[in-house]
N, C-alpha and C positions, 0 to 999 in steps of 0.2 A: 170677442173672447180675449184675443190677445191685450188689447189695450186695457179692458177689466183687469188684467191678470199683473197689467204693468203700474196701472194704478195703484192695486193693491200692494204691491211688493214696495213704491215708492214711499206709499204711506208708512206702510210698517217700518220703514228707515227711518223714517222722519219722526216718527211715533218712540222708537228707541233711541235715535240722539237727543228727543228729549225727555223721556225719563232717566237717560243717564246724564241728565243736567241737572234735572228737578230733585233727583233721589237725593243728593248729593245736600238739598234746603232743608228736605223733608224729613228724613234721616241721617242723620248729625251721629257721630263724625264720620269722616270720610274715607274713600278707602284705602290708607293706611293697611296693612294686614294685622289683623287683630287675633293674638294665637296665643291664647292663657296657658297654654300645657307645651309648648315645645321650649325645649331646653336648649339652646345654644351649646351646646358641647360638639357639635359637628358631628352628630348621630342625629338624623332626626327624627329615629325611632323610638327614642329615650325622653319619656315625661318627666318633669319637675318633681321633686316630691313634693309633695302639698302635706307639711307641718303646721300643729297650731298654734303655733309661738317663734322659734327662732332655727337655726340651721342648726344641726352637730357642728361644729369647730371641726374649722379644716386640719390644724397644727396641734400638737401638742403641746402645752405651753414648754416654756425652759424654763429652769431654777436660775433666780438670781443671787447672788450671796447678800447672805443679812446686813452685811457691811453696805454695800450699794443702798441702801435707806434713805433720804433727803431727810433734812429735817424738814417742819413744816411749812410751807410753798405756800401762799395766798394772797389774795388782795383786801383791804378793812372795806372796800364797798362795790359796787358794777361800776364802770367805765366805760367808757366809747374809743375803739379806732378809727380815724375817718382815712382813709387813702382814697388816690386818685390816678386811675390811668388813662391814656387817651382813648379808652373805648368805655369805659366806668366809672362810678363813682360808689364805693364800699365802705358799706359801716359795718366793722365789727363790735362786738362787745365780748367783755373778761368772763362773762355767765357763759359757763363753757366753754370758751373759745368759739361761740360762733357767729352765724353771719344774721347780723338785724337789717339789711337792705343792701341790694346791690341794685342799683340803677345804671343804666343805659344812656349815655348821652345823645345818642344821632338817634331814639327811638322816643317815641311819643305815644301815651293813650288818654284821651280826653283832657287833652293840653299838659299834661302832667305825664316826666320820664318814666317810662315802662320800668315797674321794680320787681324782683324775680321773688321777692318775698313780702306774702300778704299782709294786707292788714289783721286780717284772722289768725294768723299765723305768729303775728307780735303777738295781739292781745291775749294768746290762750299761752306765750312761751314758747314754740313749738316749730324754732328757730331750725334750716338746712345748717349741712357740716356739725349736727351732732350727733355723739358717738354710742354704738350701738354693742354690745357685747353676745357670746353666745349664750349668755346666762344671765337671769337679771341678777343675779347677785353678784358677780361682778362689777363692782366700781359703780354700787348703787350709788344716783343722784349725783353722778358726776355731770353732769349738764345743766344743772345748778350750782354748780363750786365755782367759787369767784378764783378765776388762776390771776395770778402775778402776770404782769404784761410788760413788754420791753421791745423796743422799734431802733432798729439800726438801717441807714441809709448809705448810700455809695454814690459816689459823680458819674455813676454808669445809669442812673434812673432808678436801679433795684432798691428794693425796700422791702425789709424783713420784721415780719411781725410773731415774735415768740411766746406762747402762751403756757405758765408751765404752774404744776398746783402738785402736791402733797401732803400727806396727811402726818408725815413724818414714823409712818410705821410698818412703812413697804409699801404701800401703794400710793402711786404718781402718774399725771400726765403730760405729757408734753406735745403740743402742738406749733409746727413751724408753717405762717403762708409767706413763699417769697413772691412776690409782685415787681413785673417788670413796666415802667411805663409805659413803652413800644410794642408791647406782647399781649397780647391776650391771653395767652396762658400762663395758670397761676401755679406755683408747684407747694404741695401740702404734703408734709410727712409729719406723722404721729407714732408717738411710743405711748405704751401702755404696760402697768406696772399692777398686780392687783395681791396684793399682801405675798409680797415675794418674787412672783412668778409675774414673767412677761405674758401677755395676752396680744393677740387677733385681734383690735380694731376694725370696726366696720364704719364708715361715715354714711351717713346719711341726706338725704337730700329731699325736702316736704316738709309737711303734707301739701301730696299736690301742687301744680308748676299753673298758674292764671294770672299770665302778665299783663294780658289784654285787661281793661276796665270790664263788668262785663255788662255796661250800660251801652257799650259801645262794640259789641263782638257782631256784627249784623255779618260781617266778611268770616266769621271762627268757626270751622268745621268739627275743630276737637280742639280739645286741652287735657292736662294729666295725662299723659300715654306714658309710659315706663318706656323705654328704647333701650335693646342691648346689641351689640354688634361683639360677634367674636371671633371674627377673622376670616368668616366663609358667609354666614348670612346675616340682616339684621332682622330682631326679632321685638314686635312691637305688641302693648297690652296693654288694651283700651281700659278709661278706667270703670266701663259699667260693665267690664268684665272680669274684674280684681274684684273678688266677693271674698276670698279666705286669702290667707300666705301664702306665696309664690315661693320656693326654695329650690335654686338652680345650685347645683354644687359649683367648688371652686372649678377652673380650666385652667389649662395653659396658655389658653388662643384671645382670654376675654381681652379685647381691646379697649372699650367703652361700653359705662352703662350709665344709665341718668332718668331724666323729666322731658319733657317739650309739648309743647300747644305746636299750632301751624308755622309761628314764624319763627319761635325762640326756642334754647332749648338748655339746660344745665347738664352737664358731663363728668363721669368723672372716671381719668383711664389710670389704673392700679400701674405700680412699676414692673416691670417684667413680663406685663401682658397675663398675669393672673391674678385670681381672684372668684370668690362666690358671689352671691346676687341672693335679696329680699326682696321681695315686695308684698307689700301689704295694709291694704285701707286702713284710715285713720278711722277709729281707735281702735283697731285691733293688733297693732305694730308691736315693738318690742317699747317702742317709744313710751306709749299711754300709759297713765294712771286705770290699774286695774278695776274695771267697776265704771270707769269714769262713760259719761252720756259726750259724745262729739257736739257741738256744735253745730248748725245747720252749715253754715257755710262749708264746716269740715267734713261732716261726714260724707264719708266714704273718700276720701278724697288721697291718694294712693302715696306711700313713702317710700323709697327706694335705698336700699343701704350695701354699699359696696364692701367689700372684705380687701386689707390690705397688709398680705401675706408680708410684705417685706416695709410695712411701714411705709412705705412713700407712694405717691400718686401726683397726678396734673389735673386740672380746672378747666372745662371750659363752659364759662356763662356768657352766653353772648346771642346775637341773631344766627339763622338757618342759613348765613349768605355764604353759598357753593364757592365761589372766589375766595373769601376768607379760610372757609373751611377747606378746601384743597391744601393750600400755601403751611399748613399748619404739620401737614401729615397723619400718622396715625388710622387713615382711610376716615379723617371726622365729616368728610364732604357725605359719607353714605345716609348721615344723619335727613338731609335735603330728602324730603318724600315726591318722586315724580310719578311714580304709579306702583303701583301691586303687581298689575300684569308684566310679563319680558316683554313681550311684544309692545305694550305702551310704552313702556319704560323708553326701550330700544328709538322711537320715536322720539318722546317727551324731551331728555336730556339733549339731542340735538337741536331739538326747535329752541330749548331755555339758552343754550351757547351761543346760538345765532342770534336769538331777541339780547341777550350782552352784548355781542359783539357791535350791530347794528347800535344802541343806545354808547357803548365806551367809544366808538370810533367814526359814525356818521351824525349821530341828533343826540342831545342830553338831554332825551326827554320821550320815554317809554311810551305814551300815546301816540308819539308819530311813529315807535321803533315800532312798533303793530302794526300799524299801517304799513312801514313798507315791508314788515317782513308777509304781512298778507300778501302784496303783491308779488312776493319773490316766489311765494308757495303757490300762490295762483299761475305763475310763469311757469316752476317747475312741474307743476300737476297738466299744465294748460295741454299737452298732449292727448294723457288719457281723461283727461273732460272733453275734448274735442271728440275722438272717438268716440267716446259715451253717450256724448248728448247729440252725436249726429247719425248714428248708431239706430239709436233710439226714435229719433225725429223721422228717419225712413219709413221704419217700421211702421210711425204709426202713423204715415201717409201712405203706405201700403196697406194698412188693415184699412182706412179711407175708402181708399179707392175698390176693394173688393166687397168694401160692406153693404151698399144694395142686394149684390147674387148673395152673400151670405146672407142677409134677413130674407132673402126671397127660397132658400134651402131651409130656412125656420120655420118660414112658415107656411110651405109645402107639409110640415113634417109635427105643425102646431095640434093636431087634436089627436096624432097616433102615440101613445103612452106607454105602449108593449115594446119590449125590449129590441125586438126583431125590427121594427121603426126607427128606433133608439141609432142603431148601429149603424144602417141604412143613412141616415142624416149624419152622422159622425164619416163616414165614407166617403158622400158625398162632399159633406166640407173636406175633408184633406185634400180628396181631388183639384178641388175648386184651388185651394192653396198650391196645390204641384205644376195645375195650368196656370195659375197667372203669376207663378213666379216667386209666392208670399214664403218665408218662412215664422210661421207662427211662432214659434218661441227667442225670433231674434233679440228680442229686446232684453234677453235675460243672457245677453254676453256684452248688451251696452251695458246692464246695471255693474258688470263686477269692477270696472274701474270707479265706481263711486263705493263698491264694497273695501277695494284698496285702499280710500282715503282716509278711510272710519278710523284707524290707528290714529294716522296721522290729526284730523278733527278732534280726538277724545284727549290727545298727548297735549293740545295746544290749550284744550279745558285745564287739564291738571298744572301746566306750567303755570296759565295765570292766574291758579287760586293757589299755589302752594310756594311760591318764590318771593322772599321776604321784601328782595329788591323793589317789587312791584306797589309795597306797604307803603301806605303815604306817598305814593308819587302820584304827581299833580299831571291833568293832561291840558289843560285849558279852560277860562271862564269858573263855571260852575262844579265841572268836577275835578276835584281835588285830592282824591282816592283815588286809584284805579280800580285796587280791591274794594272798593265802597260800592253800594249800588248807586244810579244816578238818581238824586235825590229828585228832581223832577219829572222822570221818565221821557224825558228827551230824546235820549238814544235807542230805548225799547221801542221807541215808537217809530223813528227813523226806521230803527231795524225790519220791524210787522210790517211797515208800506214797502218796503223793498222788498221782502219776504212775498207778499201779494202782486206787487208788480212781475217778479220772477213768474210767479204761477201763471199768470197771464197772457205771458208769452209762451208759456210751453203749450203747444197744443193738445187738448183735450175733447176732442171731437165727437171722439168713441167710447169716451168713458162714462158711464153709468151717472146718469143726473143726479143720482143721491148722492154718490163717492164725490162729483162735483162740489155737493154744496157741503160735507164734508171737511175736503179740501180748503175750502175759502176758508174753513173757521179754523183751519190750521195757525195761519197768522195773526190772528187774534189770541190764540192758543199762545202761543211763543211768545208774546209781547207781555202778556200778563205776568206768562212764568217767569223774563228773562229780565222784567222790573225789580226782582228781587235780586239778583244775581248780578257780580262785581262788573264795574262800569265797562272795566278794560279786555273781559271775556265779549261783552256787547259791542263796543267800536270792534273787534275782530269782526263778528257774524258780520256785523254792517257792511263794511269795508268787502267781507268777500263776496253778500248780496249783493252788492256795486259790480263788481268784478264780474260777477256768474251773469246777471242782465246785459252787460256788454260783449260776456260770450256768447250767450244766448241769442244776441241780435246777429252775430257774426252765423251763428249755423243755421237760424234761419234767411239769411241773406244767401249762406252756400247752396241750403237745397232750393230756395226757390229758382234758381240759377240753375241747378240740375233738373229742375221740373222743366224750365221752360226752353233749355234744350232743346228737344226732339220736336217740337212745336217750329222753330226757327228753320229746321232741317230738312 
């Protein structure tokens, strides 16, 4: 009964670390927390309003005197800016002021620099960093106005790009991006002018963030997620969940709001730390031509537009990389998704610090920093795996050894049905377990140190699908990914015979022949699911399959030594 009971309970483990492998394939994207209705304002009792066009204006506008007028501002045609910093290469254009490519130098998707803006996205016009008002009549088709454009440079690296148009009859805009070569972050301030009166700019950032190729997204959980952080939690919104306008009013607290898929991510933090928040599927934004059909590639595909109460704001377009993103401040590191749960999380972030440390400081090369940080995880666990797995091994050479008298109490007790039999045999076995010493349910305080690892096992899942670091890093030979699956199932397959080797040593004496055969189709089970799934999640399981058959051989070396004991004596 007992060893039934420990089978089944181990299945069930086995059965749940991998559906919380598989769900992760099967249902795309991943878990991220996906929360359409909570508002960032540090009430989390407080929903968004859900409008069907644009936010109320946080400000009133101000009166500017008629005198303040430009005369009229523009360029006779579209232009191009090209800058370059050492993590970028950006193209703007005078149509709007805004951004027609920003590319990635150290990132790559199907040989070609990962660009944070699409092809779909030129071709329909419908360019990030343009300006969003709380009214469409405000400073109509100002994202089609060719501004005047003027570029000042310094022997410090900076380079300023000024973007400035007028109609000569009160209404003007003016947009400044300063660009550091050394820095990643880009500073943007805009003024806005609309027949007299200053206005609330909002920038914008979409439709939709798909940096990945998507012939080539086999490792991409999600893309398009909105992400807002305002100082207490971050709040993320999938994009098959942005069906109508999101409208988060202004805060005090807003720190960052933006775009991101898994590895990358566009930001943009208002100065002073406030600001409101849109978001809203393409074409139903404030952006769209009213009436107008999306595009397949576009539709629905989510735009995000910041409010920026005091005209100025900062940039960041770049990869998910925690190291980067710490050094920066702002809390942009919180952007890095390690899990949903506290509890994984609380795990996750220390296993991801240690797989950097291990690759910055022992090996420049993330497939071995796996390995050994397997083995370091295997050292520190190796305690309560010992007790678990020797725990357990007692037991169920104690259920063993008592199992003849127990099937000989079964089947004393085989053809009486009536309850009063029933009990009688249930009496008789406890007894049976009191005299020979057994406790039946021991084996279910060997399982809880394998229940303590489950955080730890699920946090080292999330590190190696969510850590940009991991992107394009090569382990040797054939895989060149980590996050890629192995193109020849090489390593699945290692994995599954190590997987079956394990089972084979664990004794199974007393376990139920079907749950047996079962069992064996366990590893066949795992190989299939875990062919799909990133190479460098795989060398882990491997590595610790290696590991757990050489503990395995240690605890059965110890009991058989404690069996043959009393024998010598």
């Amino acid at each position: 009964m007992e060893k039934r009971f420990v089978a089944a309970f181990v299945l069930s483990v086995l059965i749940l670390l991998g559906w919380s492998l598989i769900s992760k394939k099967l249902f795309p994207p991943p878990p991220p927390p996906i929360t359409a209705t909570a508002a960032p304002t540090g009430d989390a009792s407080k929903a968004p309003e859900t409008l069907p066009e644009a936010v109320p204006a946080p400000h009133s506008p101000a009166v500017v005197p008629a005198s303040s007028a430009a005369g009229v501002v523009s360029a006779p045609g579209e232009e191009e800016v090209r800058l370059e910093t050492d993590l970028a290469e950006i193209v703007l254009t005078n149509k709007g002021g805004r951004v027609r490519s920003w590319r990635l130098k150290q990132f790559k998707s199907a040989g070609s620099p990962v660009d944070f803006v699409s092809v779909a996205s030129r071709r329909e016009d419908v360019l990030p960093l343009s300006l969003v008002f709380d009214d469409r009549a405000i400073l109509p088709g100002i994202n089609a106005a060719l501004f005047a454009v003027s570029r000042k440079e310094d022997p410090s690296g900076r380079t300023e790009v000024i973007f400035q148009w007028s109609d000569g009859a009160g209404s003007e805009v003016k947009k400044t991006f300063s660009f550091h070569a050394s820095e990643p972050l880009v500073d943007l301030e805009v003024t806005a002018i609309d027949r007299g009166r200053a206005v609330t700019p909002r920038v914008a950032w979409g439709p939709g963030l798909e940096v990945e190729d998507p012939k080539h997204r086999s490792n991409t959980y999600y893309n398009s997620q909105a992400v807002i952080y305002d100082g207490t939690q971050v709040t993320r919104f999938a994009k098959r969940k942005i069906d109508t306008t999101i409208a988060i009013p202004e805060t005090a607290r807003l720190q960052w709001a933006g775009l991101e898929d898994q590895y990358f991510t566009a930001l943009v933090m208002p100065a002073g730390a406030k600001g409101a928040v849109t978001i809203a599927p393409w074409p139903a934004s404030a952006l769209a031509t009213p009436g107008k059909v999306a595009p397949e590639d576009l539709a629905s595909a989510p735009l995000i537009a910041i409010s920026l109460p005091d005209g100025k704001s900062q940039l960041f377009v770049g990869p998910k990389d925690f190291g980067l993103l710490s050094s920066l401040g702002h809390g942009l590191e919180k952007v890095v998704w390690f899990s949903s749960y506290q509890v994984i999380y609380a795990c996750a972030k220390p296993v991801f610090l240690a797989l950097r440390f291990v690759h910055d400081h022992w090996v420049a090369n993330y497939g071995v920093a796996i390995i050994l940080l397997t083995f370091g995880l295997r050292i520190l666990l190796f305690p309560l795996n010992q007790f678990s797995m020797v725990k357990m091994r007692r037991v169920a050479g104690d259920m063993q050894r008592v199992q003849p008298k127990l099937k000989a109490i079964q089947a004393k007790y085989k053809k009486s049905k009536d309850p009063e039999s029933r009990a009688k045999m249930n009496a008789e076995t406890m007894e049976l377990y009191k005299r020979e010493g057994v406790n039946p349910f021991g084996g279910v305080s060997g399982c809880l140190p394998l229940l303590i690892q489950m955080p730890i096992l699920w946090a080292f899942f999330d590190v190696l699908t969510a850590t940009v670091e991991l992107r394009s890093a090569p382990f040797f030979g054939w895989i060149q990914d980590l996050t890629h699956p192995d193109p020849f199932w090489i390593t699945p397959i290692l994995m599954g015979g190590s997987m079956f080797v394990q089972q084979k040593m664990t004794p199974t004496a007393n376990v139920d022949p079907q749950q047996q055969r079962m069992m064996l189709f366990m590893p066949v089970i795992f190989t299939v699911m875990f062919g799909s799934l990133p190479s460098g999640l795989v060398l882990y399981y491997f590595v610790n399959n290696l590991l757990g058959i050489g503990q395995q051989w240690l605890v059965n070396r110890h009991i058989a030594r404690l069996e043959a004991a009393p024998s010598k004596a």
